[in-house]
C-alpha positions as CSV (number, residue, x, y, z in Angstrom):
1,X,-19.5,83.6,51.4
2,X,-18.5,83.3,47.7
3,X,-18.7,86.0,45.1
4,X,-22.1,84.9,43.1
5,X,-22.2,82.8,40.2
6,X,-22.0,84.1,36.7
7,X,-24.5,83.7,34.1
8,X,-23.1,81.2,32.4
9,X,-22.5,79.2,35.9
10,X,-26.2,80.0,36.8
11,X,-27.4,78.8,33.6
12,X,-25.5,74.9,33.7
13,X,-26.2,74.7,37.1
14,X,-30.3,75.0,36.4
15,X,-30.0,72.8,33.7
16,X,-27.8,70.6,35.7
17,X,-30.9,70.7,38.3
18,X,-33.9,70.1,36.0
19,X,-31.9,66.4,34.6
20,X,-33.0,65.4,38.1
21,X,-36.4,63.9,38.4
22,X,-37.7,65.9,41.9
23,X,-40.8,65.1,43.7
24,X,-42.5,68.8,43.5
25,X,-42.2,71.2,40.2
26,X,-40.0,74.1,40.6
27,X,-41.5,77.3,40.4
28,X,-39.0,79.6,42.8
29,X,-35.4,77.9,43.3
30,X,-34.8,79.7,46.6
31,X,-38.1,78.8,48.0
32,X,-38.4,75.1,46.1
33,X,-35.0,74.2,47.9
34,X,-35.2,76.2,51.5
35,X,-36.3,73.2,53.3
36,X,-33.8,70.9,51.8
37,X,-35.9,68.0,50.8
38,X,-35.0,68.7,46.8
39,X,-31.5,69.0,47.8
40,X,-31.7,65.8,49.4
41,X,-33.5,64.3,46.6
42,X,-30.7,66.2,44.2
43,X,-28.1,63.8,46.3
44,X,-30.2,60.7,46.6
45,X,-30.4,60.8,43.0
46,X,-26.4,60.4,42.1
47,X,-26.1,58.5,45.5
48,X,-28.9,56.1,46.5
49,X,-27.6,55.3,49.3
50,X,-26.1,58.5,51.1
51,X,-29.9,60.1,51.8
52,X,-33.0,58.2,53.2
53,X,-35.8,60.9,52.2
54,X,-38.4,59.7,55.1
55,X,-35.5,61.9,57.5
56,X,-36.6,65.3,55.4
57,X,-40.3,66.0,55.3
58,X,-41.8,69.3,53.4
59,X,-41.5,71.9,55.6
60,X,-42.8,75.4,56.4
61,X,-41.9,76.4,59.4
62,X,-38.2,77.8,59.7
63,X,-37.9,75.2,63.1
64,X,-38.3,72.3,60.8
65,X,-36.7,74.0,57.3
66,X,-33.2,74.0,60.2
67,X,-33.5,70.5,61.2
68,X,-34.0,69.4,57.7
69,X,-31.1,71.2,56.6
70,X,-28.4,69.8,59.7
71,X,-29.8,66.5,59.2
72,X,-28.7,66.9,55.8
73,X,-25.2,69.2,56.8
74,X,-24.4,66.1,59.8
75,X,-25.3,62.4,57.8
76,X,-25.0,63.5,54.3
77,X,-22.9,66.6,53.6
78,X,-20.6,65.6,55.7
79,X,-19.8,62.3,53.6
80,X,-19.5,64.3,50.8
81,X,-16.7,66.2,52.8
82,X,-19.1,69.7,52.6
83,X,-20.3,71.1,55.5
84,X,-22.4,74.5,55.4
85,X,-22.2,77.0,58.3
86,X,-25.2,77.9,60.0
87,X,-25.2,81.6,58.6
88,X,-25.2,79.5,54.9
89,X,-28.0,77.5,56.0
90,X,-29.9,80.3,57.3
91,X,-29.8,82.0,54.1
92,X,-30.6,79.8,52.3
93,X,-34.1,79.1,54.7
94,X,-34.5,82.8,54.2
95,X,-34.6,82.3,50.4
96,X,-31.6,85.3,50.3
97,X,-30.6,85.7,46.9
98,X,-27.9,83.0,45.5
99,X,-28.4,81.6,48.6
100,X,-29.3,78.3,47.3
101,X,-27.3,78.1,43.8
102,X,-24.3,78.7,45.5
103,X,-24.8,75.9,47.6
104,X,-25.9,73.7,44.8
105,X,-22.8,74.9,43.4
106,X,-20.5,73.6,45.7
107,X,-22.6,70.6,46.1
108,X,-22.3,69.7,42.8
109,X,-18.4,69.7,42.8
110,X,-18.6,68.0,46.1
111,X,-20.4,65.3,44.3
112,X,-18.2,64.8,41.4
113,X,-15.2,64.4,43.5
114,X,-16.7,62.3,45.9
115,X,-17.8,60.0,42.6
């Protein structure tokens, strides 16, 4: 995995984040993003019609969290030419520290080339 972000990194990409309109308050990044559905909200936002949210339901259990995450990697990742490994994923479902910015991170860039 990548080296972690720096502050200054950290800092745009949050406020990158909160200029998104998301469907639950965020309270803990790691655990507000482990089962994907703000991520896919994240993408529906700069691309309508990549994500169809009814495909990523809240989740709790780490079974679901996994499916909403490779539905996610397979139909709209993948467009986006990213594709996260399972160990990513699983860290990211285990809210392990940077997990989840540094694959907002990449997103992000992701996003702005596929623009």
């Amino acid at each position: 995995m990548a080296d972690a972000l720096t502050d200054d990194q950290l800092q745009k990409l949050y406020t990158w984040i909160d200029e998104v309109p998301l469907s639950r308050p965020k309270r803990n990044i790691a655990r507000d993003f482990a089962d994907g559905l703000l991520l896919a909200e994240v993408v529906k936002h700069y691309f309508p019609r990549l994500v169809e949210l009814h495909n990523y339901p809240a989740a709790n259990s780490t079974q679901q969290k996994m499916y909403n995450w490779n539905t996610l990697n397979t139909k709209v990742l993948r467009k986006l030419g990213y594709n996260l490994s399972k160990d990513e994923i699983e860290a990211v479902i285990q809210c392990r520290p940077n997990a989840i910015e540094k694959v907002l991170n990449t997103c992000q860039i992701k996003m702005a080339r596929y623009r």
